[in-house]
N, C-alpha and C positions, 0 to 999 in steps of 0.2 A: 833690560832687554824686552823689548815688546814680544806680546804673542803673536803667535801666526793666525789665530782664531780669536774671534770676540764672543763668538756666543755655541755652546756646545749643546749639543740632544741628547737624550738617551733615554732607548727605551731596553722592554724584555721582552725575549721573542722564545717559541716553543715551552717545554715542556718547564713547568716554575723547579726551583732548587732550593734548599735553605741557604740561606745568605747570600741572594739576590739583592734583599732591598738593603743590606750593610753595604753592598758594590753600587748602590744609586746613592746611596747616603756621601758616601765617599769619592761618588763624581761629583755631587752639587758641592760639598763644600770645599775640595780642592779648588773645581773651578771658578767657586765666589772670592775665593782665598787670594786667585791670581787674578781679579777682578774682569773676568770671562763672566756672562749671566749664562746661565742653564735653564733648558726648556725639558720639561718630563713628557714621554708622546706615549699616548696611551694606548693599551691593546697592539704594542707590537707592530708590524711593518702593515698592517692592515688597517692599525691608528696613524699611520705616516701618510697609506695612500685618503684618505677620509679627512683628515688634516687635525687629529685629536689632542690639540696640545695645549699644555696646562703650563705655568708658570713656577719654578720653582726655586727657594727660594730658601735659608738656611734654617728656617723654623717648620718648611714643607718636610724636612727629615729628621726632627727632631723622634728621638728613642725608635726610632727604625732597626736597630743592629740585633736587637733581640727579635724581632719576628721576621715566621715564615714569610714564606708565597711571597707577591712583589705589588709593590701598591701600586705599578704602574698595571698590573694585569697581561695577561700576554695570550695569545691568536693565535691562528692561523691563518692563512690572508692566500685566496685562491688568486685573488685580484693581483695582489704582489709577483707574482710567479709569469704575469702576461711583458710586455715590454709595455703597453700601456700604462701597466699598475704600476710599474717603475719608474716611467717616465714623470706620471704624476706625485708620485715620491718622494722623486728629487726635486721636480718643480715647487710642491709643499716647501721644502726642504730653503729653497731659495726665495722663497715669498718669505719666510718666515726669518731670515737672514740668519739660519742656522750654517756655519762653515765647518762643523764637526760632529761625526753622531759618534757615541758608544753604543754600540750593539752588546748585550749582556746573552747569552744562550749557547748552544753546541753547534751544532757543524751546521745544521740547516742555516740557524741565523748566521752563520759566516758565509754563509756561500750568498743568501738572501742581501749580505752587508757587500759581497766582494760584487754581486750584477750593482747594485746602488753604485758603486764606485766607478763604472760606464758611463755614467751621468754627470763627473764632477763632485762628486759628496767625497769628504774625506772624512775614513772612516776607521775606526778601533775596533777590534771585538775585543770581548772578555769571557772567556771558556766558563759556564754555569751547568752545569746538568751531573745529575747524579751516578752517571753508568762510568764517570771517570774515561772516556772512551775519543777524547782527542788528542791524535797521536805528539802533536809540538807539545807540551805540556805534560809534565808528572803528575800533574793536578788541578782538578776541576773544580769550582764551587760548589757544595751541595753533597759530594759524597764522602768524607768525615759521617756528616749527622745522617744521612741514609743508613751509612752501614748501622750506625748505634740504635737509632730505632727499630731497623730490622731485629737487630742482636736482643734488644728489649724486648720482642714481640717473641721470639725465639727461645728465650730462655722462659718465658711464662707457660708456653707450650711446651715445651721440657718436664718441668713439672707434671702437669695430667699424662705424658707418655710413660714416664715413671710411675706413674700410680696406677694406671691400664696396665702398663704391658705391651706397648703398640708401636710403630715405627708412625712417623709424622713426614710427610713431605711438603714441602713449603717450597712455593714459587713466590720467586724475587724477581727485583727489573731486572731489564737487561735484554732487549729484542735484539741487539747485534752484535752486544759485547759481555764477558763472563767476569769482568771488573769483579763488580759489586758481592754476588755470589758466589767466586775466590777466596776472598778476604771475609765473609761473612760466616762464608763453610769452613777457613779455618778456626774461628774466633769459637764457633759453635762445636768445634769440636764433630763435626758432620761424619757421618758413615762413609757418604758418597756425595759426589758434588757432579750436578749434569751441567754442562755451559756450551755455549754454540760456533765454540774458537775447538776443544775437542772429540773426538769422535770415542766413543766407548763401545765394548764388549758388553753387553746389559749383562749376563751373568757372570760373567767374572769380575767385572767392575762394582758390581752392585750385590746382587743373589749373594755370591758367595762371600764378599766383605761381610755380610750379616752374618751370615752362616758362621762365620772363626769369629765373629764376634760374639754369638751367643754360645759358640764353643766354650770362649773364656770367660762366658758368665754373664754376659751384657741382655737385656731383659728389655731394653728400649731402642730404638733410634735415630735417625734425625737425616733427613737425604732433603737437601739444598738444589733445586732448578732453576735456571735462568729462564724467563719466558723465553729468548730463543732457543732454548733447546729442544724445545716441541713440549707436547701438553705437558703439564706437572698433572692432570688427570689422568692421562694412560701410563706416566711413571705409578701412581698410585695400585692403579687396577691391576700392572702389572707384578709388583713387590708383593700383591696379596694372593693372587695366581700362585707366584712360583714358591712363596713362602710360607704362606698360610697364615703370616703372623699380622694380625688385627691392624686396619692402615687407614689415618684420614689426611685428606687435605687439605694446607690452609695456605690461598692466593693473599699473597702480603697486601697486593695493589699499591691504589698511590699512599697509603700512608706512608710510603717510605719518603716520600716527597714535602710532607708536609715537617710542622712542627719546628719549638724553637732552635736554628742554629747554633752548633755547638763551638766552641772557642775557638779552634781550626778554620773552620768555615767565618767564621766573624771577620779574625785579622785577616785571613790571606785575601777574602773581598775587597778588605779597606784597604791594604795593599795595591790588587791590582785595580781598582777604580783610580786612585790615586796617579798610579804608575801611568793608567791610559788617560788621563786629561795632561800629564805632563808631554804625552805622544804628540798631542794633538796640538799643546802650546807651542811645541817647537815644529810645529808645520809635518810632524810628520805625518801618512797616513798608508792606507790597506795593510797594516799589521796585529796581528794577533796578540794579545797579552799572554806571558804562559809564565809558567812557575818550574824552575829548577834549580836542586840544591840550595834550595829555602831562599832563591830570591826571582825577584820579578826579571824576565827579560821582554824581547819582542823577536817576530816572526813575519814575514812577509806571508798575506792572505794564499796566495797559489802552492808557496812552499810549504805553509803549514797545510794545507788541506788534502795534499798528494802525499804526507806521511800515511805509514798506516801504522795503528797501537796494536802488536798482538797480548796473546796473556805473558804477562813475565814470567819466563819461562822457569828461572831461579825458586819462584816463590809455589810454582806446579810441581815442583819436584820435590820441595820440601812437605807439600802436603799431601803426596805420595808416600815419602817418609813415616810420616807420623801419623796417615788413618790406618796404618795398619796395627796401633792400638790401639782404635778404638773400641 
């Protein structure tokens, strides 16, 4: 059966994730597999309007699946966001007799991939970013190995709290969604967990959780903030205010972003890199790649992007449950 495409693009756009470059590794050689050539565009939709494209080729990905960040590099591109910058996007796009892009990143680059699709470009994305925060999809690229690096960073600081005496507060990602530090507060066994999906009582949520905790004896502790939840600074100032017990803190930043991907992140990329050249072999396009009940499906771009992901409500309640030991 012939393809509907002969030659596919694909770049990363926004914010990088671990196992970005296994999801590039996995379109170049699917698509060389089904004798499509692949073009790698560099810097994101900002490398598409500028016309940055490299040739790629099944030795240009060779031992890719083990490293971070993304060898294509990724932008932001003011230019992209005009209809001019789009317009010469897609025109790139057809000069270069590219008939399919993978777009790899989160909601921005899908919506960045769905105005491209105005133009005639048919178009994949692939869900990359580490906040886990697109609602079509159980799971993103990239936060597997976020949470574990956090969880590493986390528990080394555990340590000195214990040997002080001190409660720690620690800002995690997360500007719009409490994914990450969820899952990371429970792992961590957190006091308290601040994230920007709930709204909390600061002393009864927080204040007083220490308070019965050092009732029963507890001498350390450990409160987990999502940067949207407002500063992890004045959570700090605050806990020492009301409690007097000795408080520093430590902004994770991007290293949760970086570092090598961990085996989750590996196959589920190769997965859906795979999954989206075969979208695009069979003529399809403006669909989403997403992952559920541990297999690949697809999503129309408008449908998936008007979902919205709140926090799993099942998994708040269980850790409602259980800080109250700690």
């Amino acid at each position: 059966m012939k393809n509907a495409v002969d030659r596919i693009g694909v770049l990363t756009s926004g914010g990088d994730a671990p196992g970005m470059n296994a999801a590039i590794r996995a379109v170049v050689r699917t698509s060389l597999s089904l004798g499509i050539e692949c073009v790698g565009i560099r810097r994101g939709y900002q490398g598409l309007v500028e016309g940055q494209f490299i040739p790629m080729e099944a030795k240009s990905v060779n031992g890719l699946t083990d490293r971070g960040g993304t060898i294509l590099y990724t932008a932001r591109s003011e230019a992209f966001r005009t209809p001019e910058g789009q317009q010469r996007a897609a025109d790139n796009c057809r000069y270069m007799g590219i008939d399919g892009l993978v777009c790899i990143g989160g909601d921005g680059t899908f919506r960045g991939a769905g105005e491209l699709s105005k133009y005639g470009v048919s178009v994949v994305g692939i869900p990359a970013t580490i906040d886990n925060d697109i609602a079509c999809t159980s799971y993103t690229i990239g936060y597997d190995t976020a949470c574990n690096t956090a969880i590493e960073s986390i528990d080394k600081l555990r340590d000195t709290m214990k040997s002080h005496e001190r409660c720690s507060v620690i800002e995690v990602m997360g500007r719009h969604a409490g994914h990450l530090a969820l899952y990371v507060g429970i792992a961590a066994s957190a006091t308290a967990i601040l994230i920007p999906e709930k709204e909390i009582d600061f002393k009864r949520d927080v204040v007083e959780k220490m308070r019965a905790a050092r009732l029963r004896g507890r001498t350390h502790f450990t409160i987990i903030v999502a940067e949207g939840a407002g500063p992890a600074s004045d959570v700090a100032v605050r806990v020492k205010q009301e409690t007097g017990i000795d408080t520093r803190l430590t902004v994770l930043g991007h290293v949760q972003r970086g570092g090598q991907p961990l085996v989750r992140d590996r196959v589920i990329a190769t997965r859906m890199g795979y999954y989206a050249v075969q979208l695009l072999a069979q003529g399809k396009t403006n669909r989403i790649v997403t992952y559920q009940n541990d297999d690949c499906n697809d999503v129309d771009f408008d449908e998936g992007l008007a979902m919205k992901k709140g926090i799993d409500e099942k998994t708040y309640s269980i850790l409602e449950a259980v800080m109250g030991g700690v």
